[in-house]
C-alpha positions, 0 to 999 in steps of 0.5 A, a space after each residue: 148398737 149405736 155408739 153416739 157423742 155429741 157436744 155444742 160449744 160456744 163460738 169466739 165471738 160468743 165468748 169475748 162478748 160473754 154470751 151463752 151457746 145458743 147452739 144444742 142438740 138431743 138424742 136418745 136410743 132405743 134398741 137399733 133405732 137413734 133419734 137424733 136432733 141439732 139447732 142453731 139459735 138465731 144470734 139475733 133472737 133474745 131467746 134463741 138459746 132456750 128456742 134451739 133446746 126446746 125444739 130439739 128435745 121437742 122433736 126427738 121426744 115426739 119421734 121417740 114415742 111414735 116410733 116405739 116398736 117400728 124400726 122398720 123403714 117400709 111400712 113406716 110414714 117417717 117424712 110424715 112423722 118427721 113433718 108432725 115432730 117439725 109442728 111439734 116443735 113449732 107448738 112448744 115454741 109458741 106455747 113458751 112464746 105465750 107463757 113469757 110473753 114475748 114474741 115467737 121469734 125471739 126463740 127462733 132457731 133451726 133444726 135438724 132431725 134423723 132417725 137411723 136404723 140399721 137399713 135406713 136413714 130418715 131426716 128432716 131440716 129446715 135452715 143450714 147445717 147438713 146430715 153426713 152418713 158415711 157407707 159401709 164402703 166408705 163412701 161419705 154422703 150429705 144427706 141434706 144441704 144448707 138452706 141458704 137465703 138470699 144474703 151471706 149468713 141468712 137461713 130459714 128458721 123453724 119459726 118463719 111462716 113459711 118453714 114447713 114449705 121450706 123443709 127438706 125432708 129425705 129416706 135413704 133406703 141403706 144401711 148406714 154406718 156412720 153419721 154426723 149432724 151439724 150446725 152453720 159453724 163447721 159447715 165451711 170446714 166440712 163441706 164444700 160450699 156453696 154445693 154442700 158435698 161433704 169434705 172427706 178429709 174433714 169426716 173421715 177421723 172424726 168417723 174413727 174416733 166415734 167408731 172407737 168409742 168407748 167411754 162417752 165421758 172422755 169422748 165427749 171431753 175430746 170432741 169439746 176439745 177438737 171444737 175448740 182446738 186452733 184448726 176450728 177457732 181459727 176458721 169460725 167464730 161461731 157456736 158449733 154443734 158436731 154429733 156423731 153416731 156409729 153403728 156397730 153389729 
């Protein structure tokens, strides 16, 4: 009942200087219900690729087996499971830290997860980036907003001490018809900063085209390509990550 592509793509810069995207993002479905998860590894952190993989297949992977046979978002204690998948994750990297020996932040990294059904949308995040859901009367609303620190480019990430205290946590109780997750690269492209309201014109198309989804292979290859088309690349230089969810009856 969803249909869902996402693609994470090295920045310019990471490309001149020959390093990996450190940018990921993971969902899977089941039935009606999409667990979806984005993260941005800090550029700073020797092992920021790997601490934005595990954490977002961390999450996603809790979510999904606490959540089997609950789709419904009244009975269901979504910002309490969405806290636990945070801790979840924050476990695996310091599990990783300890077995290569290094230190919990060189894997440090944001994250961002949802649950969506079909009369709801449950999402947590901690750092910058945004959750958009477009309405089924095409109104576009950010679901959260970027955590920006007290200087330009700093951002709370999952390992800090204080995280959990940061994280915002949100249910919107209607139905959604589309969603779009993504991380601090496209953020002055698709939103209105510093506010963090969506910008219309920026979603609109790119809601068509997931709505229109047929063939995940060849969509994947246009999103890669729109990210790294001119219109982005010359207005960030940073990784990117964009997934995109449509729900269809």
């Amino acid at each position: 009942m969803w249909r869902v592509v996402g693609s994470s793509k090295p920045g310019t810069s990471h490309l001149r200087q020959g390093l990996p995207c450190q940018d990921a993002h993971y969902w899977v479905q089941s039935e009606d219900l999409l667990i979806a998860a984005v993260a941005d590894g800090a550029g700073s952190a020797p092992l920021a690729e790997e601490g934005a993989q595990i954490a977002a297949k961390t999450a996603v992977d809790f979510l999904a087996m606490k959540s089997q046979g609950n789709s419904k978002a009244d009975d269901t204690p979504w910002e309490d499971w969405l806290h636990s998948a945070f801790k979840t994750a924050l476990v695996a990297l310091k599990n990783e830290a300890e077995k290569r020996s290094a230190a919990l932040s060189d894997f440090a990294t944001t994250l961002i997860v949802v649950v969506a059904a079909p009369n709801f949308v449950a999402v947590a995040q901690i750092g910058d980036g945004a959750v958009v859901v477009g309405e089924r009367s095409s109104q576009i609303t950010a679901l959260t907003t970027p955590s920006q620190g007290e200087y330009l480019n700093e951002t709370t990430f999952l390992t800090a001490p204080d995280a959990l205290l940061q994280a915002q946590f949100r249910v919107w109780h209607h139905p959604p018809r589309h969603l779009a997750l993504l991380t601090d690269g496209l953020q002055m492209l698709a939103l209105k900063m510093p506010t963090g309201e969506p910008h219309p014109p920026f979603f609109a198309p790119l809601f068509r085209f997931v709505e229109a989804v047929e063939d995940r292979d060849v969509a994947q290859a246009q999103l890669l390509a729109f990210l790294g088309g001119e219109r982005v690349t010359q207005r960030t230089d940073d990784d990117l990550t964009l997934l995109l969810a449509a729900f269809k009856e």
